[in-house]
C-alpha positions in Angstrom: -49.8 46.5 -61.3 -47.6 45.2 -58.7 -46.8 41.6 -60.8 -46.1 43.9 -63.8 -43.8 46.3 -62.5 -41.9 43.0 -60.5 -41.7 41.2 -63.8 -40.1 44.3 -65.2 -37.6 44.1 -62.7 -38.4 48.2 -61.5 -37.9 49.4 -58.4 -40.4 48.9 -55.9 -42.1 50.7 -53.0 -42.1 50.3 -49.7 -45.6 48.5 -49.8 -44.2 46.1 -52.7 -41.4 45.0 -51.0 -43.6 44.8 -47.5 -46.0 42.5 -50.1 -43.2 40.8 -52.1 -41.8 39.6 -48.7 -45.2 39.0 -46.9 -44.5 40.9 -44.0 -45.7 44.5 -43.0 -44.2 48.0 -43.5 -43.9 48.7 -40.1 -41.2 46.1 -40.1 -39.5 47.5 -42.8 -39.0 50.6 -41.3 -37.7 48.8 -38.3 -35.2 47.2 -40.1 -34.2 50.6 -41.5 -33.9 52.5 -38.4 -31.4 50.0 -37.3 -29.6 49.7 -40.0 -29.8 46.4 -41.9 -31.9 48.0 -44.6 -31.6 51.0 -46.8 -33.4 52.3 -49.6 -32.0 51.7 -52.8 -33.0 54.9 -54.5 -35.8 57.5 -54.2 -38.3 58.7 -56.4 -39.2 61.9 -58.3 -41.8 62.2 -55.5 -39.2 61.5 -52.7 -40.8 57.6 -52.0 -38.0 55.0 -50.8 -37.1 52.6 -53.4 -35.8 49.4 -53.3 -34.6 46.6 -56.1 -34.6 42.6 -56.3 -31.4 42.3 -54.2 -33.2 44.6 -51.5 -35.8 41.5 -51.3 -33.8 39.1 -51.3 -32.2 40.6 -48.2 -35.1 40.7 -46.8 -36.3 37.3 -47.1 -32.0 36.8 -46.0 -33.2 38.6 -43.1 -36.8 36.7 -42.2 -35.4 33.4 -42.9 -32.6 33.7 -40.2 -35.4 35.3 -37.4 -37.3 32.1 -37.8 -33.9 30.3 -37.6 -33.9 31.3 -34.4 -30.7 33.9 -34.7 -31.2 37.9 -33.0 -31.3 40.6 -35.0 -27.6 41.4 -33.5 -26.7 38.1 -34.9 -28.5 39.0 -38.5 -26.5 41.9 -38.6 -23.4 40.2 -38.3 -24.6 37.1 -40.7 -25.4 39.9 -43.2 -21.8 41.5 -43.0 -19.8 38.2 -43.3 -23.0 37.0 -46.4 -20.9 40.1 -48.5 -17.4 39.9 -47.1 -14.9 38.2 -50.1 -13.0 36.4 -47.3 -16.3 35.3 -45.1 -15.0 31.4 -43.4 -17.8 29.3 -42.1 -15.9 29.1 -39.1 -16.9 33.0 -38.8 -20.5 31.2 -38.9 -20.0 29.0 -37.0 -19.2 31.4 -34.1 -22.2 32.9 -34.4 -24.5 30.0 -34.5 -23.0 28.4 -31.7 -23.4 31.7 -29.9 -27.4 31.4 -30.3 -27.4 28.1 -29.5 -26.1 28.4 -26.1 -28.6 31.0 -25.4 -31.8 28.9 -26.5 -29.9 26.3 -24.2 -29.8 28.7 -21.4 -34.0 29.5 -22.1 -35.0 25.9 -22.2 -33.5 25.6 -18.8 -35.3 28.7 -17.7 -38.4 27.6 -19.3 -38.0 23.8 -17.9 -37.3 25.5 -14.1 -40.7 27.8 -14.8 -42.7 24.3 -15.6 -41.2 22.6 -12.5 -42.4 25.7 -10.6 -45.4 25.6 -12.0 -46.2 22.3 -11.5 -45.7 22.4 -7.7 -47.7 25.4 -7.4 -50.3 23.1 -9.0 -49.8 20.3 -6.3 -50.1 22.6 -3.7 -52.9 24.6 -4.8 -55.5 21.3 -5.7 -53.9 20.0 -1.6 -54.5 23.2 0.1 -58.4 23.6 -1.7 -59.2 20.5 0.3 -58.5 22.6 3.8 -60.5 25.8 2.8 -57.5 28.0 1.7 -54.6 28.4 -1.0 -51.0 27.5 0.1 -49.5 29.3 -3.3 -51.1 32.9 -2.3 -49.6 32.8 1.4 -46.1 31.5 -0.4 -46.5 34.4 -3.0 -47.5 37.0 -0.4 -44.0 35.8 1.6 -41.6 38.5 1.2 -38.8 35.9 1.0 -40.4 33.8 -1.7 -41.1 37.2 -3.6 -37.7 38.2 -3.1 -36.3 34.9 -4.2 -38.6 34.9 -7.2 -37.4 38.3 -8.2 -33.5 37.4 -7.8 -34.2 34.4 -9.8 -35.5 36.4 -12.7 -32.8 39.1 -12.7 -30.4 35.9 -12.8 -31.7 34.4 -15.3 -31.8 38.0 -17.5 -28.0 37.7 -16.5 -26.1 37.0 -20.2 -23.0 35.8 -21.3 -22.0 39.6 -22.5 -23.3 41.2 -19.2 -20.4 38.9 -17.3 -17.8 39.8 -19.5 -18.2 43.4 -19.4 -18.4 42.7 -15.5 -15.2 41.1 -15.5 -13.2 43.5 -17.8 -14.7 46.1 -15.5 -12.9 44.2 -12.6 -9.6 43.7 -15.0 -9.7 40.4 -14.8 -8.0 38.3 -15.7 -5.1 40.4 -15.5 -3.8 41.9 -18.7 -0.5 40.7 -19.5 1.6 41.9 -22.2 2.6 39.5 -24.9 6.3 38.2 -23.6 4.7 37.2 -20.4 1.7 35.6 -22.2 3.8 33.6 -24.2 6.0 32.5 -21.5 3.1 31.9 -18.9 1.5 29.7 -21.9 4.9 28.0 -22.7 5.2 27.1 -18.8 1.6 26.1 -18.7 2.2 23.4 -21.8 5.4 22.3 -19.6 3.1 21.9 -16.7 0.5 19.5 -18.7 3.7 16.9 -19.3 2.4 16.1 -15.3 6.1 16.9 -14.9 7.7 19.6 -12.1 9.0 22.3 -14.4 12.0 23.4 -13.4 13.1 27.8 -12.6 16.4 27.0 -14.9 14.0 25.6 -18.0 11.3 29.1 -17.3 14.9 31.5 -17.7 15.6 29.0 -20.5 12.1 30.3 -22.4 12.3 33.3 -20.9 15.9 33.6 -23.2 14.3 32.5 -26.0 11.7 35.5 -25.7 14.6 38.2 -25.3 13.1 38.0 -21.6 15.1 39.4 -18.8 15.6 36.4 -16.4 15.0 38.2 -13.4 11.6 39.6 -14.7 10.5 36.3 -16.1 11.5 34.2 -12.6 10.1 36.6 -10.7 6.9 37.0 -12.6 6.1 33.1 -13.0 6.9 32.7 -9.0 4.4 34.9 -8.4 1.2 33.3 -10.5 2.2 29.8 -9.9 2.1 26.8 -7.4 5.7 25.4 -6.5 7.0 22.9 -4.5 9.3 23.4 -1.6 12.7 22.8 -4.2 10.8 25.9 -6.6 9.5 23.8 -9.0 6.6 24.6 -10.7 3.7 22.4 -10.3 0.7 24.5 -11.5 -0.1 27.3 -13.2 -2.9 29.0 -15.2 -5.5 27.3 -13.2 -3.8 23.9 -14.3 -1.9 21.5 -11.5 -0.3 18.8 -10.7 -1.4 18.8 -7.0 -5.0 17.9 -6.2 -7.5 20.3 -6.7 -11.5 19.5 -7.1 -11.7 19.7 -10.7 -10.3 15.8 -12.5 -8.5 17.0 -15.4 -7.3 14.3 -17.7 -5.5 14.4 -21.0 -4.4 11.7 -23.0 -0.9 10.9 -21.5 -2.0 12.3 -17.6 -4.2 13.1 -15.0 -4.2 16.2 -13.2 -6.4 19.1 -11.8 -7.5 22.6 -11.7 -8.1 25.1 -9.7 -11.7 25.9 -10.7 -14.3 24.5 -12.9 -13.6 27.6 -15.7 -10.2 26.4 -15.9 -11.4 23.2 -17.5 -13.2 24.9 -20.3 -10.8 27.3 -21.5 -7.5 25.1 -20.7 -8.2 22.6 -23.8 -7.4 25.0 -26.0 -4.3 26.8 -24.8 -3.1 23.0 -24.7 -4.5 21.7 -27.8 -5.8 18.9 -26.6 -9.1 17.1 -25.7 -9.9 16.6 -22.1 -12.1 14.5 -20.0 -13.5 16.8 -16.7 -14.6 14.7 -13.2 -15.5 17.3 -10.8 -19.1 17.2 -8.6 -22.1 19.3 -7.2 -21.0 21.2 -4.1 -25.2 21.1 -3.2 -26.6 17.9 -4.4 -23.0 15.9 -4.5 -24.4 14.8 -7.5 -20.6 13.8 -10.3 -20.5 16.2 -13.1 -18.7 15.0 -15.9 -17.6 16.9 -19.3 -15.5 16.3 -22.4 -14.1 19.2 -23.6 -12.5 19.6 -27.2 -10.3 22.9 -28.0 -13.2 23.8 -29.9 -16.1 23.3 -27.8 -18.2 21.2 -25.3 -18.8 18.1 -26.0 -20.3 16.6 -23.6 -22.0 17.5 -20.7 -23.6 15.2 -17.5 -26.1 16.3 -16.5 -27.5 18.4 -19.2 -28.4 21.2 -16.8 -24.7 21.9 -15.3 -24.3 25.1 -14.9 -21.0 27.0 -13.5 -20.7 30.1 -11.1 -18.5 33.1 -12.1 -17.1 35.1 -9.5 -16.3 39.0 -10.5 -13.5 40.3 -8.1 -13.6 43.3 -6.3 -9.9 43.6 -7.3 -7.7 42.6 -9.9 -5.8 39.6 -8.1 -2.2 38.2 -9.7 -0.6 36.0 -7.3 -2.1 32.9 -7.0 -3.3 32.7 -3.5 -5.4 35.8 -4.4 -6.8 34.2 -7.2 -7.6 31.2 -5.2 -9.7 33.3 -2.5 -10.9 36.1 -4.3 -11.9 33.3 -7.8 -11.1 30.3 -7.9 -12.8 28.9 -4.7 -16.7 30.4 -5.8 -16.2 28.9 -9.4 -17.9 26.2 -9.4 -19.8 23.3 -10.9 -23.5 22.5 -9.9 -25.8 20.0 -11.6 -28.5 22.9 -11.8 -29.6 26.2 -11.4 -31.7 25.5 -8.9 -29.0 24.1 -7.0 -26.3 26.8 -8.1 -28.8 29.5 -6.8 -29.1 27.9 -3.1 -25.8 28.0 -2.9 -25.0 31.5 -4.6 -28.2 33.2 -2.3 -26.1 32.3 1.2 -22.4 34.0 0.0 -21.7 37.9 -0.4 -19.5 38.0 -3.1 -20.3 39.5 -6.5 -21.2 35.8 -8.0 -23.0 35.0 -11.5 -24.6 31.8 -13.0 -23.9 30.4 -16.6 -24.1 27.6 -18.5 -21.8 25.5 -19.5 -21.6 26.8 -22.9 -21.3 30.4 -21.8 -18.6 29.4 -19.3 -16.5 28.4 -22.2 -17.5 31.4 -24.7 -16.3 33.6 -21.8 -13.1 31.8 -21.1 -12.3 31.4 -24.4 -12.8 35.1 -24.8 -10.4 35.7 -21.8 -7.8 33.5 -22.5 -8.0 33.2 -26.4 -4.2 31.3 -26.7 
């Protein structure tokens, strides 16, 4: 009955469809309830209906789960598969979004098999004396504790830290004069050139900005030298800072590792990042593209976030409050050891989150 009514092209039933797509009903009320699925008609009897373009969602649907993409990210994928103007760079977004979280759980799932695999050691060493090393480590109220905080970090996502941060208003919303004129000051500053006050009242007039407003408002969020000049600003300097920053006609720094993944793309231009493992010591190196990461040395870099209690503006309150906990480490194991020892409000990403989120932050 089922192959006739199909070939007829009539409506089917919830059990069809469940059978057309080979999955079960219960799913197909799931994907109702939230949303991505509606019946297409009813019947005399009140049954859900559902046509050929109702299955072919479906298996739209099915087909991106075993891709590897969230049902969030389905949802989205199904919006943009019926939009006239969908771009693939709309795509794109979203797949690279998924990809940095299965990047983020193969380094959870790689940390659990190195736990795992000492546990292991220690267990067949400590049956040779009579008693088991991993229960007294487990029944340790610090390893338990550690164990726990490890987990909650690594539940920690890349949405969860940008809510945290708009909560903490930071970055500082600007309004869109002093946005322009900090980015126009910030492209100055990449030259590896002091920027003069008399060329920032010169962009400032060219933005219908009142001088004394403008002056007064890039003194306060950047680094000068003792004439006034401006020698860094945005997290971008010409002074030393740990972070290697190099573009193709200079070498500078910046203020925090972050800085280096959202900075490509303000300046439109490639850079190459030297910076190194506060823990281990061990040299991190990145190439970042105004598009996305690269490269990344080791693989398991991650980066610390620090979400202020405040909302700091000048920049030696950005320096103590931010810049100064966010940081590269060349795991995060080694990111952990050094988060667990400091009281402020710090969170661990990777390296591809770390740009999402300052990208997100700072979109140019």
């Amino acid at each position: 009955m089922f192959d006739i009514l199909w070939s007829m092209g009539s409506d089917y039933t919830i059990g069809q469809l469940a059978k057309a797509a080979d999955i079960p009903t219960s799913t197909l009320r799931y994907y109702e309830r939230i949303g991505i699925l509606r019946p297409t008609n009813r019947s005399a009897g009140n049954y859900r209906l559902y046509d050929a373009q109702d299955l072919e969602r479906v298996r739209f649907i099915r087909a991106a789960q075993a891709t590897g993409f969230t049902l969030d990210d389905v949802t989205a994928l199904l919006n943009l598969r019926v939009a006239a103007n969908a771009r693939c760079e709309d795509i794109q977004v979203v797949m690279e979004e998924r990809l940095a979280a299965v990047k983020t759980r193969m380094k959870d799932l790689r940390h659990v098999e190195r736990v795992l695999k000492s546990f292991l050691a220690k267990c067949r060493e400590s049956s040779r004396r009579g008693h088991c090393a991993v229960v007294e480590e487990l029944n340790d109220v610090s390893t338990v504790q550690s164990l726990g905080a490890r987990r909650l970090r690594q539940r920690e996502s890349e949405g969860e830290v940008a809510t945290a941060l708009r909560a903490s208003n930071f970055p500082r919303r600007l309004g869109a004069d002093r946005t322009r004129l900090r980015t126009e000051v910030l492209r100055l500053v990449a030259r590896g050139r002091p920027v003069s006050m008399q060329k920032v009242e010169q962009i400032a007039a060219e933005l219908g900005m009142p001088n004394d407003a403008a002056t007064s408002f890039i003194s306060k969020v950047s680094e000068r030298d003792g004439d006034g000049n401006i020698l860094g600003i945005l997290g971008l300097s010409q002074r030393a800072h740990p972070h290697r920053f190099e573009l193709k006609d200079c070498v500078l720094s910046t203020w925090c590792a972050w800085d280096t993944l959202f900075l490509p793309a303000l300046l439109k231009q490639r850079a190459t990042v030297e910076s190194s493992c506060p823990v281990t010591k061990e040299r991190i190196r990145l190439k970042i593209s105004p598009k996305k990461v690269e490269e990344v040395s080791p693989s398991d870099c991650v980066v610390t976030i620090a979400v202020p209690a405040t909302s700091p503006e000048a920049v030696e309150e950005i320096w103590a409050a931010f810049c100064h906990f966010v940081l590269f480490f060349a795991s995060e194991d080694a990111a952990f050891r050094w988060v667990s020892k400091r009281k402020q409000d710090l969170r661990i990403v990777s390296v591809d989150e770390a740009y999402n989120l300052g990208r997100r932050a700072f979109p140019g």
